[in-house]
PyMOL CGO cylinders between C-alpha atoms (Angstrom):
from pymol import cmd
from pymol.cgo import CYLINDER

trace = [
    CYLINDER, 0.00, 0.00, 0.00, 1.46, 3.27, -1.25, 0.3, 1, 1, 1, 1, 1, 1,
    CYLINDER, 1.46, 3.27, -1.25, 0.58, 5.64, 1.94, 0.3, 1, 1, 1, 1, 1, 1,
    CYLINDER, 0.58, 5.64, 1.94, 1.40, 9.77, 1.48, 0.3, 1, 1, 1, 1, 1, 1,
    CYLINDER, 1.40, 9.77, 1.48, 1.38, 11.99, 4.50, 0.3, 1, 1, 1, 1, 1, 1,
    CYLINDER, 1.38, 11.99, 4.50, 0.57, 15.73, 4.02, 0.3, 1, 1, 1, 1, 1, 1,
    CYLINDER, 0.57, 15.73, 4.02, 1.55, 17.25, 7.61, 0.3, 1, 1, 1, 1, 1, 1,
    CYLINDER, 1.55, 17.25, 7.61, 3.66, 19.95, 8.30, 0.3, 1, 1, 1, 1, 1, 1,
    CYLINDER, 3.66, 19.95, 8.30, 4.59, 18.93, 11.62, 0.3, 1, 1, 1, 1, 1, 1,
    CYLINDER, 4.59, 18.93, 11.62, 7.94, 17.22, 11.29, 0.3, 1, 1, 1, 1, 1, 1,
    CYLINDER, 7.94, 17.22, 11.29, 8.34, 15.21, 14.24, 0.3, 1, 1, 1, 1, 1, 1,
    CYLINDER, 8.34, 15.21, 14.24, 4.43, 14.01, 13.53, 0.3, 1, 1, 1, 1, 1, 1,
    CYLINDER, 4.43, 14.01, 13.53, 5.30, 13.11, 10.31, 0.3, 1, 1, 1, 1, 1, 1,
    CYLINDER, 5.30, 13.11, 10.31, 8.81, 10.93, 10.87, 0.3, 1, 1, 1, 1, 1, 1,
    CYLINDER, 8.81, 10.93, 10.87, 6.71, 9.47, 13.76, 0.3, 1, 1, 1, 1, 1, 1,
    CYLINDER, 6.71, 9.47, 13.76, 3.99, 8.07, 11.13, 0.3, 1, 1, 1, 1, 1, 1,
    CYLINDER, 3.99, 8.07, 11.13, 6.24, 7.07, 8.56, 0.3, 1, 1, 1, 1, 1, 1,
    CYLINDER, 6.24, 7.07, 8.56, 8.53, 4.84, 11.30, 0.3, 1, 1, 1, 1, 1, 1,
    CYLINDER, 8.53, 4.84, 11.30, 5.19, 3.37, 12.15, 0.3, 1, 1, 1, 1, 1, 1,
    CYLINDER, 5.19, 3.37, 12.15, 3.90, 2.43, 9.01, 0.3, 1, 1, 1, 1, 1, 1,
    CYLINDER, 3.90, 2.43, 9.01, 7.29, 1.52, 7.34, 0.3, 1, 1, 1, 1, 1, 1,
    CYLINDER, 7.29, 1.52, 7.34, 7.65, -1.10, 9.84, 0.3, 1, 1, 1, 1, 1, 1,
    CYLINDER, 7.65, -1.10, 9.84, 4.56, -2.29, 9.01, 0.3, 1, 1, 1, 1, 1, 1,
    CYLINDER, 4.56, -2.29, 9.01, 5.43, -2.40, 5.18, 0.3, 1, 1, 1, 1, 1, 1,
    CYLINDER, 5.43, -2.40, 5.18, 3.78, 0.15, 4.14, 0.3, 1, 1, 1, 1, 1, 1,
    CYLINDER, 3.78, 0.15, 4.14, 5.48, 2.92, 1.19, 0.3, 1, 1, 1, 1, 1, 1,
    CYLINDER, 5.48, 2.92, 1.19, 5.37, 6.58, 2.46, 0.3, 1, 1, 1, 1, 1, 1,
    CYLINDER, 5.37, 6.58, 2.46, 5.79, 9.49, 1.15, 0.3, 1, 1, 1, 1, 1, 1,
    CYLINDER, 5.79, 9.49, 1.15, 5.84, 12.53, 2.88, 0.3, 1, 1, 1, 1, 1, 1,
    CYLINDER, 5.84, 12.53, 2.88, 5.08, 16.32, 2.22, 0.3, 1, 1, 1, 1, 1, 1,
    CYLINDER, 5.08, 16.32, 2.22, 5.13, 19.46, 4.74, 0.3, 1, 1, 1, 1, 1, 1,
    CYLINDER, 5.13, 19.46, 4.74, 3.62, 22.11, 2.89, 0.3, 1, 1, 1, 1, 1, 1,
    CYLINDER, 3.62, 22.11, 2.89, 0.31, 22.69, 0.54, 0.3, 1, 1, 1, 1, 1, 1,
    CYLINDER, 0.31, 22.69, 0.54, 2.30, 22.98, -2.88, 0.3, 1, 1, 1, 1, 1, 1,
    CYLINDER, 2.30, 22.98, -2.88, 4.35, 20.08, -2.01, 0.3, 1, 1, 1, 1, 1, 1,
    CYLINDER, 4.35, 20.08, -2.01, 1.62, 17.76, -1.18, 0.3, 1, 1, 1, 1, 1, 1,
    CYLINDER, 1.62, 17.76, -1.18, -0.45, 19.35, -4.17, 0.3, 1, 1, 1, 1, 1, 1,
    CYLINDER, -0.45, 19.35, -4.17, 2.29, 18.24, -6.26, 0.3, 1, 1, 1, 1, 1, 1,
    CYLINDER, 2.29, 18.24, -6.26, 2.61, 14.72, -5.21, 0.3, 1, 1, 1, 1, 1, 1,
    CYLINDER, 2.61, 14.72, -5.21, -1.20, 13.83, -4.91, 0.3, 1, 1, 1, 1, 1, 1,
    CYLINDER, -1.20, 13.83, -4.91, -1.86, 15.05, -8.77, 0.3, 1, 1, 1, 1, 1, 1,
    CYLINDER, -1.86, 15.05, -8.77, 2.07, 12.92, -9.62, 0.3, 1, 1, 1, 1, 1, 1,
    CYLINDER, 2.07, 12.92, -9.62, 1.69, 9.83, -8.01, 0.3, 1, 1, 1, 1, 1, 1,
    CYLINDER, 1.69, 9.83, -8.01, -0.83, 7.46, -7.34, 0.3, 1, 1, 1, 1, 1, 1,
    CYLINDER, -0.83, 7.46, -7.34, -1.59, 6.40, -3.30, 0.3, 1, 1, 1, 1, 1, 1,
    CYLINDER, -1.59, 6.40, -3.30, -3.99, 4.06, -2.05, 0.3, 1, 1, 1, 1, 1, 1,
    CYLINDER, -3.99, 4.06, -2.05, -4.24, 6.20, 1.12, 0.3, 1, 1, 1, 1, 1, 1,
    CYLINDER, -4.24, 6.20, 1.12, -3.62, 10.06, 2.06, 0.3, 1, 1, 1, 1, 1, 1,
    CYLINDER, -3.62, 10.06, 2.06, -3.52, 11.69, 5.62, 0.3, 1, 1, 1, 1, 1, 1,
    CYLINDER, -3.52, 11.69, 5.62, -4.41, 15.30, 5.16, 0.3, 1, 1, 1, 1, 1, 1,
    CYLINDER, -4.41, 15.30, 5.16, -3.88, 17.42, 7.75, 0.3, 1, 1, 1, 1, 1, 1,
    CYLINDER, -3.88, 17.42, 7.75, -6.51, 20.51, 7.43, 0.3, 1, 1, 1, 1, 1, 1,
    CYLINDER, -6.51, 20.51, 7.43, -3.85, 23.49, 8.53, 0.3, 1, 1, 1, 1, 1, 1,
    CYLINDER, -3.85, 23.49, 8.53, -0.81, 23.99, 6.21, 0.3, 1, 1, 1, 1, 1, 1,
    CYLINDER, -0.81, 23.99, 6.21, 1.68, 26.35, 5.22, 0.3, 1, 1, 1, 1, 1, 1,
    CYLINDER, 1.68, 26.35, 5.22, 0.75, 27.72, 1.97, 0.3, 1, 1, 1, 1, 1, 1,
    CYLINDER, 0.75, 27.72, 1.97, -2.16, 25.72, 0.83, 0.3, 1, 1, 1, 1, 1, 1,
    CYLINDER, -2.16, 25.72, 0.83, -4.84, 24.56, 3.33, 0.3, 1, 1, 1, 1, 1, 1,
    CYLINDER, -4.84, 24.56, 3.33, -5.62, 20.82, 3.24, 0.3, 1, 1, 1, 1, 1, 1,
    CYLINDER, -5.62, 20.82, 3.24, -9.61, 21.77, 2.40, 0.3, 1, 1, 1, 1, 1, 1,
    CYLINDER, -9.61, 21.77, 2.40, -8.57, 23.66, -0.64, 0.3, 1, 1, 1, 1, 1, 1,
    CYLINDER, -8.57, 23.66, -0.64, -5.81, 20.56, -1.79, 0.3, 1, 1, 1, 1, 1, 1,
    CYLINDER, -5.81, 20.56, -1.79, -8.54, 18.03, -1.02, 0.3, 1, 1, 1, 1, 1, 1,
    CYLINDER, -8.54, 18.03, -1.02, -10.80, 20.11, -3.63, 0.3, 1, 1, 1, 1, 1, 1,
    CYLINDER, -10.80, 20.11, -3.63, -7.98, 19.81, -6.14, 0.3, 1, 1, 1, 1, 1, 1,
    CYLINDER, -7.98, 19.81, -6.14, -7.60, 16.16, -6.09, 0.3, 1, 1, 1, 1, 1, 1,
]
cmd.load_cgo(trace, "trace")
């Protein structure tokens, strides 16, 4: 399962990739709106965890966009 994290909390975000890497799961991971704009639109992912305050763009507006 291909797994991308949009959070913008760092620590958060290693925490949740550790987690679900040893449970072999792919991650990706993305820390601001353009970023994770970018990657959702590249890449395909079976699962995303959208966190709703971002820097740039806010997860409601990137969840529109997808």
């Amino acid at each position: 399962m291909h797994i991308l994290i949009i959070e913008d909390d760092r620590e958060l975000c290693e925490a949740l990739t550790l987690q679900l890497c040893t449970r072999n799961y792919t991650v990706d991971c993305c820390h601001t709106g353009s970023e994770a704009l970018y990657h959702a639109m590249s890449n395909s992912y079976d699962l995303i965890l959208l966190d709703r305050m971002l820097p740039e763009i806010d997860g409601l507006s990137i969840l529109h966009s997808i």
